[in-house]
N, C-alpha and C positions, 0 to 999 in steps of 0.2 A: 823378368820375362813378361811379354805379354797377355799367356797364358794365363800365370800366376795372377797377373793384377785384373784379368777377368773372370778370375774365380772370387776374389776380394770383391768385388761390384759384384758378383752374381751371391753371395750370400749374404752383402745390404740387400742387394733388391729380395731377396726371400724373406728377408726380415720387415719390407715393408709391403710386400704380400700380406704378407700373414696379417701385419698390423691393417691394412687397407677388408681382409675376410672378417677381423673382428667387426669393424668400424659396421660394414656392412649386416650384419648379421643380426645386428639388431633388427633389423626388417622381419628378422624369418621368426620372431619369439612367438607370434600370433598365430601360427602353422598347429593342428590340434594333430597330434601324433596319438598312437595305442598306449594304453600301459605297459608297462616295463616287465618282458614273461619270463626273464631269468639270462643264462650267463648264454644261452644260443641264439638269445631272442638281438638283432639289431634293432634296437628303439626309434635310431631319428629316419623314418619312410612313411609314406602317403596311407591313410587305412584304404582308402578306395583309388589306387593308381589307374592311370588310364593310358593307351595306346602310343598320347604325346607324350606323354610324363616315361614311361617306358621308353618311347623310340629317340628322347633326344637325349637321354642317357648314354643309350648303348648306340647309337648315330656318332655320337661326340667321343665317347672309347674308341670307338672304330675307327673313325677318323684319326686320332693320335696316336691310338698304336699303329696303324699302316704308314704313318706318315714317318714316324720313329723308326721302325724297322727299313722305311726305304731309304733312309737318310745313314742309318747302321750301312746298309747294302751298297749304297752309293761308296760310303769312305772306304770301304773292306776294297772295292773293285777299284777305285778311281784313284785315291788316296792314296793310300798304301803307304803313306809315313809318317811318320812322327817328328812335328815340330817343336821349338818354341815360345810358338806366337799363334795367333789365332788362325784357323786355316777357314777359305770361304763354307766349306760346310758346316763350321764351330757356328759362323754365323747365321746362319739357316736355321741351325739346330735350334738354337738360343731362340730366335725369333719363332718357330712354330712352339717351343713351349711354352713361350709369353701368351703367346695370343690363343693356345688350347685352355691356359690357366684362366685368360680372361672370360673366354667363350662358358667353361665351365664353372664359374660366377656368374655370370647372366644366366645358366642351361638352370640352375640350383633357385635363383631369386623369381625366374619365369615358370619351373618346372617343378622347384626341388630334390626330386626324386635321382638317387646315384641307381649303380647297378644291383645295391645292397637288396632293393625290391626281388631280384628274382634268383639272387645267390646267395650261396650261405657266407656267415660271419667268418666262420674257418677258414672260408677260401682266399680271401683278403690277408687275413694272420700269417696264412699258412705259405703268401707267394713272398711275406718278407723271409720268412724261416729258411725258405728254401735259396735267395737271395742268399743271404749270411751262410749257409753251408756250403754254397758253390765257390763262395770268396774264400773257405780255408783251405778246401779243394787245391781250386787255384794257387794260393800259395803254400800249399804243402812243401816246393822245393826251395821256397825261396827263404822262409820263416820256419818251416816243420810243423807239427803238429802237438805236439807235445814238447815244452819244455825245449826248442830249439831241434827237435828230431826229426825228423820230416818220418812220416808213415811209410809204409811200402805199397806206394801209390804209381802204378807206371805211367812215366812220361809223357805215353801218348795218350792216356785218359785226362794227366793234364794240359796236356797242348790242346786237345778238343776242348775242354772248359774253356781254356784262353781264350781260342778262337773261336766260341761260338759267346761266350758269356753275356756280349752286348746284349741278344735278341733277348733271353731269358730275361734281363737284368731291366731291358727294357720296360716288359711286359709287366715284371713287377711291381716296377714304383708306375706305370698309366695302367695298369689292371684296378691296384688302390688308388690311387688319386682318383679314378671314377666312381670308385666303392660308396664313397662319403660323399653325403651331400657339402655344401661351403660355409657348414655352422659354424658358429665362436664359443663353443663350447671350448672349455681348455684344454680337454683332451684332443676335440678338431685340429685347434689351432698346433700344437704340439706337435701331433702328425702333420698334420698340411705342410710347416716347415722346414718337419724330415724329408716330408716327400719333392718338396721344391727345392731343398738340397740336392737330392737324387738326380730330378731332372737335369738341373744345374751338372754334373758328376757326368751325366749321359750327353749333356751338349758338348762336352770337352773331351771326346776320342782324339785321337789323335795326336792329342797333345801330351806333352811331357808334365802339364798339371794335372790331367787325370790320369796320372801312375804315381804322383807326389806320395808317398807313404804316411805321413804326418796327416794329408787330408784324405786319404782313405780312411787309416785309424779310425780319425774321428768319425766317418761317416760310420763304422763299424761300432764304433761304444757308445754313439745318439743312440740305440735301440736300447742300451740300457736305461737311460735318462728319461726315453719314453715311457717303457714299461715300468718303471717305475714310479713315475708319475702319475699317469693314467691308474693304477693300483692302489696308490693312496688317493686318489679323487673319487675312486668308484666306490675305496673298501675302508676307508681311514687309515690310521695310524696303527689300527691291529689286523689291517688284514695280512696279502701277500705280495706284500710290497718288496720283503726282504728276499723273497726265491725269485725275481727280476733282478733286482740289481746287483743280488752276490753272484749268481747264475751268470749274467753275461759279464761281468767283472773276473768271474772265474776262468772264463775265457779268458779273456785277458790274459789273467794271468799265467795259464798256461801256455799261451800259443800266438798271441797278438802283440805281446810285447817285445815277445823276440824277433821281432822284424824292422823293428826303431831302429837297431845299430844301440842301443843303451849299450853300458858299461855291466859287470857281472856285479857292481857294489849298491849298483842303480835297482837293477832288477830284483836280487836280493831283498833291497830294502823295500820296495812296493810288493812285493809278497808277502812280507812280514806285515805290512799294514794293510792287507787284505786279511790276512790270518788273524791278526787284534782285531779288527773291526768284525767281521762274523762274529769271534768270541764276544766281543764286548753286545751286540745285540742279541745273540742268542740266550747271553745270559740275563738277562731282561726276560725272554720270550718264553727261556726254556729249552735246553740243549736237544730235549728230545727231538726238536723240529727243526735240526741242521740236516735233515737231509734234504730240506726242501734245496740247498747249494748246489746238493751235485744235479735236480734235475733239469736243467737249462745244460751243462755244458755236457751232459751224459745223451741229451736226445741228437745233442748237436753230432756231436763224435761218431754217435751209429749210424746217422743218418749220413754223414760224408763217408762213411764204410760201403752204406748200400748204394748210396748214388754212383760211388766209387767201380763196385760190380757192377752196376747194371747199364755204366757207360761201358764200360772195358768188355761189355757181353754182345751191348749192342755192337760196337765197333768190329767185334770177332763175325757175330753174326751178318754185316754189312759186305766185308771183305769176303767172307765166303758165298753173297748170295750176287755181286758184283763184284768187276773187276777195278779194283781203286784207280781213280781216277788220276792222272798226271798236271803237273802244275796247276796254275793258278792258287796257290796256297796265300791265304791272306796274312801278312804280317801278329807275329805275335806282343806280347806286352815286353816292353823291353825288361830283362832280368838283370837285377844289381851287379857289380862284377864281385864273384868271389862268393857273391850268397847261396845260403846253403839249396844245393840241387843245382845253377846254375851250370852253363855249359861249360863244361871243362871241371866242375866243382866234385872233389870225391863222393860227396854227399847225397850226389844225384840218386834214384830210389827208381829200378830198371823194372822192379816184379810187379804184379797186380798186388 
């Protein structure tokens, strides 16, 4: 499909992004940053920023998230299918995040300065976190949430996710891609490439490559590989490298696996070497500190509980303060035939 083979050329070309933000980055080593004030302090920002340094940060977010979300609005209204092959707004899409990605290499080598200047470090963390909980949401009925079970998640809480998931999803990966400035530091570089993954993921609505399971996965277990990357750069070999990657691997294995289509012999056995390999580090570390496994998949699970209410409360309270509005309902993500929760699927999960 043509689709497919423009998500293969769109994750060379992020790969030689990235390699093109190292190359460049060496410009930026002579930039005199603060000291380093601890784990809330963002380190790479201007001490004395200034109006321009400020304004073509948040001028150049602004610009790409408006541009993002018109292009989301346009496919929702105009679109309304799912190809394929590339639709003319796939290539829109593609071409405003090329040239925001470039623009913001020049804004970073002219300016420096990302949004981190005047937001906190959490908030950036905190819009991937929220990112990756809307995505289990969403597939509550397709994959479950546990172990193949989908949660008792009502339908229309996840059809709203569905349909609105773009905008949020949007705003997360060009909220952070603005955060950082366009260092080569190897943790930059690391994210930069998840994020231009993303973008990539966000040019292709529409299409039948971005509902591809095999490349969502992956885009879903990169945050392992980050975090744990990034945790042994920052903290070595003894920090807390191991509550990133057993945490989002733990996911996995409860709840992200079972959406592959694997076989019961398949899954079985990558559980099993999930369970050996925690063992075999812990016992190195110290058993005492296996709890740090469950706290990655335990923040994740409460927090798709509460988003869960407090969609399903807004939606209650919506209906009662207006009268729902008739048609125009924008196409939802197509669901597998026969997955669990799918239409017609016993599985489906009706209650809040």
């Amino acid at each position: 499909m043509a689709a497919n083979r423009a998500l293969l050329w769109g994750i060379a070309a992020s790969a030689v992004l990235t390699g093109l933000v190292w190359l460049l980055g060496e410009r930026l080593h002579g930039i005199r940053l603060l000291p380093d004030q601890g784990a809330s302090w963002y380190y790479w920002k201007l001490p004395e920023p200034t109006v321009w340094t400020r304004a073509s940060a948040w001028l150049g977010y602004a610009a790409h998230q408006l541009s993002a979300w018109g292009l989301i609005y346009y496919a929702q209204t105009r679109v309304r299918r799912y190809s394929n092959g590339l639709q003319p707004v796939n290539v829109v899409a593609l071409a405003v995040n090329f040239g925001f990605i470039v623009l913001h290499v020049l804004q970073t080598h002219l300016f420096y300065d990302g949004l981190a200047q005047d937001v906190s470090i959490f908030s950036s963390q905190g819009s991937v976190v929220i990112l990756l909980v809307v995505v289990l949401l969403m597939e509550n009925r397709r994959r479950g949430l546990f172990v193949g079970r989908p949660a008792p998640i009502s339908a229309e809480v996840v059809g709203f996710a569905r349909k609105y998931h773009g905008y949020l999803f949007s705003w997360a990966a060009v909220y952070t891609f603005w955060y950082h400035p366009m260092e080569n530091t190897s943790g930059h570089l690391i994210g930069l490439f998840y994020m231009f993954l993303l973008l990539l993921q966000g040019s292709l609505f529409m299409t039948r490559a971005h509902t591809n399971r095999w490349w969502t996965m992956s885009l879903e277990l990169l945050v392992a590989v980050h975090g744990t990357l990034v945790a042994i750069m920052s903290s070595g070999p003894d920090g807390a490298w191991p509550m990133f990657l057993f945490g989002f691997l733990g996911v996995f294995v409860l709840t992200q696996m079972h959406g592959l289509g694997l076989s019961g012999n398949i899954r079985w056995l990558l559980a099993a070497l999930y369970a050996g390999s925690v063992l075999l580090v812990y016992n190195g570390r110290g058993l005492g500190g296996l709890d740090e496994v469950v706290r990655i998949p335990a923040i994740e699970y409460l927090l798709v509980g509460v988003l869960a209410v407090l969609t399903w409360l807004g939606l209650r309270t919506a209906r009662l303060v207006t009268a729902r509005r008739g048609g125009g309902d924008t196409p939802e993500e197509p669901e597998e035939p026969g997955a669990p929760g799918a239409p017609g699927s016993t599985a489906a999960v009706r209650r809040v």
